[in-house]
C-alpha positions in Angstrom: 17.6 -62.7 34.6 14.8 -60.3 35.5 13.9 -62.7 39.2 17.2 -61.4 40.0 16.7 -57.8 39.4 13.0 -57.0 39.8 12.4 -57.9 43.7 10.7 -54.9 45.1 6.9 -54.9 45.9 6.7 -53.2 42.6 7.3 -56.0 40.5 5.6 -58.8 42.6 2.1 -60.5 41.0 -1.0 -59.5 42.4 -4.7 -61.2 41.0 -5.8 -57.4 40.4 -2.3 -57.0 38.6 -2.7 -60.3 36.4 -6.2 -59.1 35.4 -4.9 -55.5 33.5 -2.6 -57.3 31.9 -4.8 -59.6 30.4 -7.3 -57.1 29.6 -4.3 -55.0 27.5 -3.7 -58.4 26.3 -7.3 -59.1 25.3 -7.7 -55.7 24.0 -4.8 -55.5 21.7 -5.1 -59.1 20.1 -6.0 -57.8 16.5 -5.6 -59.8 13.3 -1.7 -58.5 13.1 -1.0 -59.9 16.3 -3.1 -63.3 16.4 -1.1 -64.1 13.2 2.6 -63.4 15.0 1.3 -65.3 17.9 0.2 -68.3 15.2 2.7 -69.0 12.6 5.7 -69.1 14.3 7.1 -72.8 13.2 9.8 -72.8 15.2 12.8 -72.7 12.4 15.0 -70.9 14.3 16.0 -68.1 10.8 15.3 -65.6 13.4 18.2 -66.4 15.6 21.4 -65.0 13.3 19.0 -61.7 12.9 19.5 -60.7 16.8 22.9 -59.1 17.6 21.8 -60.3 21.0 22.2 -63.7 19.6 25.3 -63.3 17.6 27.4 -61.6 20.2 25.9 -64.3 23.0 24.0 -67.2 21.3 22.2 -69.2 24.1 18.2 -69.7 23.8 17.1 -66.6 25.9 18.2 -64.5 23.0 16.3 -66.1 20.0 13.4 -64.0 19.5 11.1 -66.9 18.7 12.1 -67.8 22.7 11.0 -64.2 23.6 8.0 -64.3 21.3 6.8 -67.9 23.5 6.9 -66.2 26.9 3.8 -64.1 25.6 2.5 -67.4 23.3 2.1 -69.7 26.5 -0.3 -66.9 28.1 -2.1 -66.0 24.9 -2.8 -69.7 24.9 -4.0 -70.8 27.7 -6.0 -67.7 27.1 -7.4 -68.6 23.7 -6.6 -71.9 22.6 -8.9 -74.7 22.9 -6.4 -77.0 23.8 -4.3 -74.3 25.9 -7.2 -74.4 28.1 -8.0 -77.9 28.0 -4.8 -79.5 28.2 -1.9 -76.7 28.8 0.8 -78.7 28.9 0.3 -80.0 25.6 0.9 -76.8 23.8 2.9 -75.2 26.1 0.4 -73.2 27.6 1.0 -71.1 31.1 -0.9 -69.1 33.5 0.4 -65.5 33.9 1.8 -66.1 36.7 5.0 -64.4 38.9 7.3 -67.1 37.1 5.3 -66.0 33.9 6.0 -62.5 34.8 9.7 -62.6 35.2 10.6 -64.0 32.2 8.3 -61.4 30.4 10.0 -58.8 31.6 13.8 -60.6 30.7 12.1 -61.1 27.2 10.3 -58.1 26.8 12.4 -55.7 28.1 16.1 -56.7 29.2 17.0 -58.1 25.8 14.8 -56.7 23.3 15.6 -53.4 21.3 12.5 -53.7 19.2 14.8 -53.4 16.2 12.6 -55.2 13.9 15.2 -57.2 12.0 14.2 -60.0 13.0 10.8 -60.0 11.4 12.6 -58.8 8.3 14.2 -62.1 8.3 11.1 -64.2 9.4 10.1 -66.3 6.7 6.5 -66.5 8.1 6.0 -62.7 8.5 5.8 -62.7 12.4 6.4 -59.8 14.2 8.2 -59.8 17.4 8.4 -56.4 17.6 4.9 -56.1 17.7 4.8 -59.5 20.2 7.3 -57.3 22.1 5.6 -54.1 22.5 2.0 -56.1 23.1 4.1 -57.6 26.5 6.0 -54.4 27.4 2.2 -52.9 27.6 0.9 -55.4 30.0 3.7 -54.9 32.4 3.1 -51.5 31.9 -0.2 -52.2 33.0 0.6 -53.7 36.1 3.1 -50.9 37.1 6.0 -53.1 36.2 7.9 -50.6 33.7 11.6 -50.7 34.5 12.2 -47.7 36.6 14.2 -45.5 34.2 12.0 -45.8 31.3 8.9 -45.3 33.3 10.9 -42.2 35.3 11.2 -40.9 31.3 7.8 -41.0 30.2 6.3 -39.4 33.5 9.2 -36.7 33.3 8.0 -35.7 29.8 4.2 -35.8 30.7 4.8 -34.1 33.5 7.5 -31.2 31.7 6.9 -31.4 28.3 10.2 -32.9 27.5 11.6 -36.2 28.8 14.3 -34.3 30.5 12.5 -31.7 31.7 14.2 -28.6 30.7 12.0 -26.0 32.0 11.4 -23.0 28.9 13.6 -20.4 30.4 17.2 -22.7 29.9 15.3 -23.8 26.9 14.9 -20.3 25.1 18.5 -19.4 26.9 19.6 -22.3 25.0 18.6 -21.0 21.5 19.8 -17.6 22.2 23.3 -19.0 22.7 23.3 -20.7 19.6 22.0 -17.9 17.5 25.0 -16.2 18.7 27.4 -18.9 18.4 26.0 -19.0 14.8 26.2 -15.3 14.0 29.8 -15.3 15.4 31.0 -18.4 13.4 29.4 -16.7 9.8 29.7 -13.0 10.8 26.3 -12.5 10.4 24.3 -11.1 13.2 21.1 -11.2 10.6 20.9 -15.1 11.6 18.1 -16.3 13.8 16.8 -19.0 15.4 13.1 -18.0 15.2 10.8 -19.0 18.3 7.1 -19.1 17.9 6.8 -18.0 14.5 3.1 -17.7 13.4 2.3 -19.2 9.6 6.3 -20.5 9.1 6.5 -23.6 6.4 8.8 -25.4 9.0 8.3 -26.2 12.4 11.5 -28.1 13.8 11.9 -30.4 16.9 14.6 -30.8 19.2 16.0 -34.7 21.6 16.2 -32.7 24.5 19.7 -34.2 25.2 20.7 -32.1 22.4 19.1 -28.7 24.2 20.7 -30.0 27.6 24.4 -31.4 26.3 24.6 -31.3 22.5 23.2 -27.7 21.9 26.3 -27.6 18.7 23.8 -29.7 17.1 21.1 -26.9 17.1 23.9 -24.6 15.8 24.4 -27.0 13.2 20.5 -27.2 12.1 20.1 -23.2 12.3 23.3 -23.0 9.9 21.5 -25.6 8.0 18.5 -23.8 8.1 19.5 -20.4 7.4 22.0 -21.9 4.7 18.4 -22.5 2.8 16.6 -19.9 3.3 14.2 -21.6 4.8 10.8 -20.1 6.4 10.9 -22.1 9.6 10.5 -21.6 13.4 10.4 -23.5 16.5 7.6 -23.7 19.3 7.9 -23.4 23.3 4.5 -25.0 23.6 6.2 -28.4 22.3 9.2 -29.3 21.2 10.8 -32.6 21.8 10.9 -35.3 19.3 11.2 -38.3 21.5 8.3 -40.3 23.0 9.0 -43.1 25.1 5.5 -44.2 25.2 6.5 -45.9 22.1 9.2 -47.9 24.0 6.6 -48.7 27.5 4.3 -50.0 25.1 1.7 -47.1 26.8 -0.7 -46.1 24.0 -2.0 -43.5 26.3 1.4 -41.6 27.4 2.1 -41.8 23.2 -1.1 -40.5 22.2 -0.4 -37.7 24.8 2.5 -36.7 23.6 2.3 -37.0 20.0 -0.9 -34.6 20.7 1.2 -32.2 22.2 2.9 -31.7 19.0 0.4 -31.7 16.8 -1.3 -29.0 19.1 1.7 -26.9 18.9 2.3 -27.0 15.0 -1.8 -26.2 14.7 -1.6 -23.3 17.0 1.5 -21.8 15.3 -0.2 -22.1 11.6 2.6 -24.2 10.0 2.7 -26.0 7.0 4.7 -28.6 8.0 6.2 -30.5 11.5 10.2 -31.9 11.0 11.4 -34.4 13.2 14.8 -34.0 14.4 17.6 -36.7 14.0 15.2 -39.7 16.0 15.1 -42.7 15.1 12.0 -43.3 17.3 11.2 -39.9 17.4 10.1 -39.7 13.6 8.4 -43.4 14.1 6.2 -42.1 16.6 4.8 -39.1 15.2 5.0 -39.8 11.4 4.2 -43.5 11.3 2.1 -44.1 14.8 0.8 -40.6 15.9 -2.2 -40.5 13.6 -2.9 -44.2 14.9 -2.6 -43.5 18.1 -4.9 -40.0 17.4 -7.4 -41.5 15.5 -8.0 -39.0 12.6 -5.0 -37.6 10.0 -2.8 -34.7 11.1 -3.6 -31.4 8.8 -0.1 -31.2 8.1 3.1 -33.7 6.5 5.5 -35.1 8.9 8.9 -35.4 8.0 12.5 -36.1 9.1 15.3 -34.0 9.2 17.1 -36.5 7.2 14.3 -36.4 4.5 14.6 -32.5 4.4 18.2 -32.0 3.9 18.6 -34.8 0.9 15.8 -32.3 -0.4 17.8 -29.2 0.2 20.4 -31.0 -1.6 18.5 -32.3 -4.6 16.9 -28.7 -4.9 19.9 -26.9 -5.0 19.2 -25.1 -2.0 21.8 -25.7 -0.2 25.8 -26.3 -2.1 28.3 -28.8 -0.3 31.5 -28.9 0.0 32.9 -32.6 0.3 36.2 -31.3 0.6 35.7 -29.9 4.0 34.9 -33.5 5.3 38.2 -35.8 4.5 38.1 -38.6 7.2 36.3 -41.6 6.0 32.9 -42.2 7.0 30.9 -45.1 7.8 26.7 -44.5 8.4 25.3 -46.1 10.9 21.4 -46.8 10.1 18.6 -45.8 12.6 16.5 -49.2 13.0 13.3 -46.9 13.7 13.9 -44.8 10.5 15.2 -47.6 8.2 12.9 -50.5 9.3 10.2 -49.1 10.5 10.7 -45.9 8.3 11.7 -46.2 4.8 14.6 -43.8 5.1 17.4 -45.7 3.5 18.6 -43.8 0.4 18.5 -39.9 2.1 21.4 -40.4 4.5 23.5 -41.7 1.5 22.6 -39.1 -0.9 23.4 -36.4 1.5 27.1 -38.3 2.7 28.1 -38.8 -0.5 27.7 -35.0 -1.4 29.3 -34.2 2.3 32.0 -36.4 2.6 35.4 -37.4 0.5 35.4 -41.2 1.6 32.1 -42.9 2.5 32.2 -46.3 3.5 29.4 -49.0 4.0 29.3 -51.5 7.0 28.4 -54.5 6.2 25.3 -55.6 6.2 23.5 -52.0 6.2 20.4 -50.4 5.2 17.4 -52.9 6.3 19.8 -55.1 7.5 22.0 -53.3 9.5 22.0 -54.7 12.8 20.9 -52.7 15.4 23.5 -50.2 17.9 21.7 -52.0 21.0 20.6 -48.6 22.1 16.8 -49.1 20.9 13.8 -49.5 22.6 14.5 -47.6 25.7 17.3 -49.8 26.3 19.5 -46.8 27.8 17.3 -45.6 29.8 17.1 -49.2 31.8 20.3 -49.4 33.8 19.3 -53.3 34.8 20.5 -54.9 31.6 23.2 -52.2 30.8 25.9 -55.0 30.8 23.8 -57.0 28.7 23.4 -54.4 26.3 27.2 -53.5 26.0 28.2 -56.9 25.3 25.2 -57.4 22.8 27.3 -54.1 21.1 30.0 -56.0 20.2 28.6 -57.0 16.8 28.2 -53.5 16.1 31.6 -52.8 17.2 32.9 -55.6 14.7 30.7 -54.1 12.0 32.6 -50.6 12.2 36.0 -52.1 13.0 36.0 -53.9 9.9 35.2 -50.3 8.1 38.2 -48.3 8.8 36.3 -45.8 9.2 37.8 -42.6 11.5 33.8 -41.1 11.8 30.4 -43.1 12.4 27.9 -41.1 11.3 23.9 -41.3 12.5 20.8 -39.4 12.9 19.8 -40.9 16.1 20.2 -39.6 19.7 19.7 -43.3 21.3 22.3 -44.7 18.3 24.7 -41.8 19.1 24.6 -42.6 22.8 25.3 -46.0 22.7 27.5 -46.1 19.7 30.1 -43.7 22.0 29.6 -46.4 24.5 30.2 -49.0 22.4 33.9 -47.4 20.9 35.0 -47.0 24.4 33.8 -50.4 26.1 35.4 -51.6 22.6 38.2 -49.2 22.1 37.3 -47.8 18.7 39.2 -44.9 17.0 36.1 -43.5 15.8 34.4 -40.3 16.1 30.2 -40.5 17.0 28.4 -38.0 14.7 25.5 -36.9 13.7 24.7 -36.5 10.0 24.0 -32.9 10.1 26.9 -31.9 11.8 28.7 -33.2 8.4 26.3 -31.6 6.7 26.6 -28.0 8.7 30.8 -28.8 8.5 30.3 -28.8 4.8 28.0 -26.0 3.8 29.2 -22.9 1.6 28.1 -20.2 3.0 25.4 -18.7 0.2 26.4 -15.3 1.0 28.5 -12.6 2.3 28.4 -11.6 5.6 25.5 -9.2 6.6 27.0 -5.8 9.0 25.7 -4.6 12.1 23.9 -2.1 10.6 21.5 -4.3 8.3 20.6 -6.3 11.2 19.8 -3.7 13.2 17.7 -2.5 10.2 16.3 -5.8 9.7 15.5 -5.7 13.3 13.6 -3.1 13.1 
């Protein structure tokens, strides 16, 4: 439980601290949010929908449970009777008691998945319940100490790693020559601040810092098109964590930052990288959190290379990728995203054997990686043994590769086959997709890229 984690100064009650809390509280109850904090009736549906629950079913993990810790402030906040007669409804002051089981519910065994309100039969949103609770601990400095060292890190860099721009650009470089050596073709590039490109293209910064095959695998992707695209060193990371701490203000920031940086280089368009949350925040939240309509589409990279696909601009090569493959959906692009038929179009043109868990698509339970959870190394054994129904989902596949498009979902599925001892393989989709690409043409000599060069 969170009393047993949480004991530092940091995390101890204050009047001052009760008081922001309830102001983000007061401030954020809209009509959405009244209505989750109204209907629930208690049925219990929501329980089956929590792999929390179905790996380790005990109350704690229902999410109706979670949802109450914030119902019993809201009312003895704004309930007649909350504030008349509190114990007849249930009704609590926000107090350090309060606090601690917040912060259990909130944030040491909630992913924010959003299956569970796909399964509510009254519409309530415990993701949203979730988030509203996560911002009012937040408020009173109370963010678990990993995910609040993530957002500062990437207001503070740019990137929630903080890569500085020299390994950053050094990072491209060697990819643009890894990729020119795999296809012979030193005319390949990895453009960098391209003015007036159509494609301006993200990066997790995990990939730029331990995965940098994976921006080999987009540039092939890229090139394989012939696509007019570029990417920025004024902004460049796809994540925002802001979403996870529930701080409007750190999102806003950072979705700004990217908007500034597609605006200033003239692109038509921004692509999101393979993140879940990542694509959430800026396609589906930035222009909330902005206030006024980007001047440009946002899109996923998932979303862009079904279209490559279905335009013939790219060709496939299914042959190339034998194993069978099971897909893994992104609860932030499929729930909260719409992106449920791309992946399958694409692994059905990349692959010889594609398989589907069971459940998938909308109700494919979450990895447990979600909602910052890997960044919070408090409820890390939590989180593995809440993996376990994921782990049962791609057991009972066969499957020899999991694919994703998910940084979080790639993390903590590797964690999950070895705490589990899959005989998987952890990809992401466009590594599949790059594996399986013919070439459109024959390699280019020295001298034409000098000439091109020049």
């Amino acid at each position: 439980m969170a009393e047993e984690m949480f004991t530092d100064e940091r995390f101890k009650l204050t009047d001052e601290k009760a008081e922001l809390a309830l102001e983000v509280l007061r401030g954020r109850l809209n009509r959405q949010l009244e209505a989750s904090l109204e209907v629930c009736v208690r049925c219990g549906i929501c329980a089956d929908s929590c792999h929390y629950y179905v790996a380790n079913p005990k109350p704690e993990h229902v999410p109706a449970y979670r949802a109450e810790q914030l119902r019993k402030i809201y009312r003895r906040l704004f309930d007649p009777v909350g504030k008349a007669v509190p114990r007849w409804v249930g009704a609590a002051e926000l107090d350090q008691e309060a606090v601690d089981r917040l912060m259990y519910a909130a944030f040491g065994t909630c992913t924010m998945c959003g299956r569970c309100v796909l399964n509510c039969p009254m519409g309530v949103d415990t993701r949203h319940i979730a988030r509203t609770a996560r911002a009012m601990l937040t408020a009173m400095d109370m963010t678990p100490e990993g995910l609040k060292a993530t957002v500062d890190i990437h207001l503070k860099s740019g990137n929630n790693m903080g890569v500085d721009e020299e390994d950053y650009v050094e990072t491209l470089e060697w990819m643009e020559e890894e990729l020119q050596d795999e296809l012979e073709d030193p005319t390949l590039k990895i453009p960098v601040n391209k003015k007036h490109a159509r494609v301006v293209y993200t990066f997790n910064p995990r990939e730029v810092k331990f995965f940098p095959y994976l921006i080999q695998a987009a540039a092939k992707i890229y090139n394989a098109a012939g696509e007019d695209w570029t990417v920025s060193t004024e902004s460049w990371d796809a994540t925002n964590y802001g979403l996870f701490s529930g701080d409007n203000s750190a999102a806003r920031t950072i979705a700004h930052n990217l908007e500034q940086a597609v605006n200033h280089l003239g692109a038509d368009m921004l692509v999101m990288a393979e993140c879940g949350h990542g694509y959430r925040s800026q396609r589906w939240e930035g222009e909330n959190w902005a206030g006024h309509r980007y001047p440009f589409p946002v899109m996923s990279f998932v979303e862009l290379q079904a279209q490559y696909i279905k335009e013939g601009r790219i060709t496939l090569d299914p042959t190339l990728n034998t194993k069978r493959v099971t897909y893994h959906d992104p609860c932030n692009q499929v729930r909260s995203g719409g992106i449920i038929e791309e992946p399958r179009y694409i692994l059905r043109r990349a692959v010889m054997d594609f398989v589907e868990m069971e459940p998938h698509g909308v109700e494919n339970y979450c990895c447990g990686g979600g909602g910052g959870m890997l960044s919070m190394s408090e409820f890390s054994k939590d989180r593995i043994a809440a993996g376990r129904v994921k782990a049962d989902q791609i057991r009972a596949t066969g499957a020899q590769i999991v694919a994703t498009s998910c940084h979080n979902c790639l993390d903590q599925l590797d964690e999950i086959k070895r705490h589990y001892k899959l005989k998987v393989k952890i990809q992401n989709l466009s590594e599949l997709v790059a594996d399986a690409v013919i070439w459109p043409r024959e390699p280019a000599s020295a001298a034409q890229a000098e000439r091109n060069d020049g």
